[in-house]
C-alpha positions in Angstrom: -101.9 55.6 -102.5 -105.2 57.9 -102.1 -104.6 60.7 -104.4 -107.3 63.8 -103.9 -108.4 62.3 -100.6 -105.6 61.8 -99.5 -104.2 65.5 -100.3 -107.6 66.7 -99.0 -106.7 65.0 -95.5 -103.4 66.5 -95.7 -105.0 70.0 -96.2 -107.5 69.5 -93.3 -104.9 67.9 -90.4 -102.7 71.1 -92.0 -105.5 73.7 -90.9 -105.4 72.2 -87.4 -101.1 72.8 -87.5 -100.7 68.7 -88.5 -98.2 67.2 -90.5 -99.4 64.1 -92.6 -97.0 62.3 -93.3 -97.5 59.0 -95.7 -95.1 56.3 -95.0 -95.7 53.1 -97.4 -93.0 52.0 -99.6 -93.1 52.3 -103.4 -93.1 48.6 -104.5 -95.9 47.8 -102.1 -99.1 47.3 -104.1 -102.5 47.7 -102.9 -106.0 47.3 -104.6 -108.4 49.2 -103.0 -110.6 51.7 -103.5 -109.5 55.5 -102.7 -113.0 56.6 -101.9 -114.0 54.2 -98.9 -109.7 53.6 -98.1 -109.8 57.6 -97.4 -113.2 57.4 -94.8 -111.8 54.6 -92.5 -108.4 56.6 -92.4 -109.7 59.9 -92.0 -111.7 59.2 -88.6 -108.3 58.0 -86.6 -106.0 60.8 -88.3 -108.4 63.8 -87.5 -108.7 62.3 -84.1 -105.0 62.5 -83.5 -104.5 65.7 -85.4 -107.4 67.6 -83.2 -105.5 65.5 -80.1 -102.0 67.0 -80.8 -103.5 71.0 -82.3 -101.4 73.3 -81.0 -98.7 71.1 -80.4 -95.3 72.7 -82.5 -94.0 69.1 -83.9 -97.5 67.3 -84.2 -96.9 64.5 -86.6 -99.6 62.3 -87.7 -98.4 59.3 -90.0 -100.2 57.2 -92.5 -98.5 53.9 -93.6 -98.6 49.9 -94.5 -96.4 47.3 -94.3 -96.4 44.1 -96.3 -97.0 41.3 -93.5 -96.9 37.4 -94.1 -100.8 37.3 -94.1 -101.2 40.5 -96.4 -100.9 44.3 -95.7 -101.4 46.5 -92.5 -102.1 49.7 -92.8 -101.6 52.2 -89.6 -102.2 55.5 -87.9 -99.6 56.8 -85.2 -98.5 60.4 -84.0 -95.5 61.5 -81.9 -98.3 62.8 -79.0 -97.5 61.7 -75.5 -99.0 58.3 -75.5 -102.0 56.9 -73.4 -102.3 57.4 -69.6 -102.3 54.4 -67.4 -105.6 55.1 -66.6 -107.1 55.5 -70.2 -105.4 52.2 -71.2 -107.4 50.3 -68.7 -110.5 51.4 -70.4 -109.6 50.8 -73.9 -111.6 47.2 -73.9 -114.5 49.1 -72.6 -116.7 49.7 -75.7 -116.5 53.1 -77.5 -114.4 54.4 -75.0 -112.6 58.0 -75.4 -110.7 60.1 -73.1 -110.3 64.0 -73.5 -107.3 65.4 -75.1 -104.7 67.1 -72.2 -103.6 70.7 -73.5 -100.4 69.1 -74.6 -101.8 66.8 -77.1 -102.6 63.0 -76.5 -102.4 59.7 -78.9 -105.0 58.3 -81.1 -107.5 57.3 -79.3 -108.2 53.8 -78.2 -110.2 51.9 -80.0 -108.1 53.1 -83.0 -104.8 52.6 -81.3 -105.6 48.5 -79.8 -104.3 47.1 -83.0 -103.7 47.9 -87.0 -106.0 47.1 -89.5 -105.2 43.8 -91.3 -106.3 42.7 -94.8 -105.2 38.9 -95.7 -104.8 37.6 -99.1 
């Protein structure tokens, strides 16, 4: 999907202790550009990666889906998922909360919804 950036993300979330995983199925199609794709991915993924670091199983997943109004791409992880208290802030502009020692979820503003693209 991303080629070199893509493999250079993979090699950065790696040096944290990361797995990228990429999960977006082979007859999807997407026209985009790899350059600019790869910068607004990057941000949520190295978020979660430096989130989870030091976590043994840390996972951080890259995919899209075809939807009925086009194609959503996404950025989970397997961390623990966002306190009760974070998740009352998430409408509050830019906020962020610090990452426990056992790893936490994208944060946020990246995690309120997936990135849409219509036709």
């Amino acid at each position: 999907m991303l080629g070199k950036p893509l493999r250079l993300l993979r090699v950065d979330l790696r040096m944290l202790g990361v797995v990228l995983q990429l999960d977006v199925p082979a007859e999807l199609q997407l026209t985009l550009d790899p350059e600019r794709m790869a910068r607004v991915l990057r941000n949520p993924a190295r978020n979660a990666a430096e989130a989870m670091q030091g976590r043994a199983d840390a996972v951080v997943t890259i995919g899209a889906r075809q939807i009925d109004a086009g194609v959503e791409l996404y950025v989970a992880d397997n961390g623990p998922g966002i306190s009760p208290e974070v998740m009352a802030r998430t409408a509050t502009a830019l906020a962020t909360a610090p990452a426990p020692a056992a790893g936490s979820p994208i944060p946020p503003y990246t995690n309120a919804r997936p990135w849409r693209w219509r036709r």
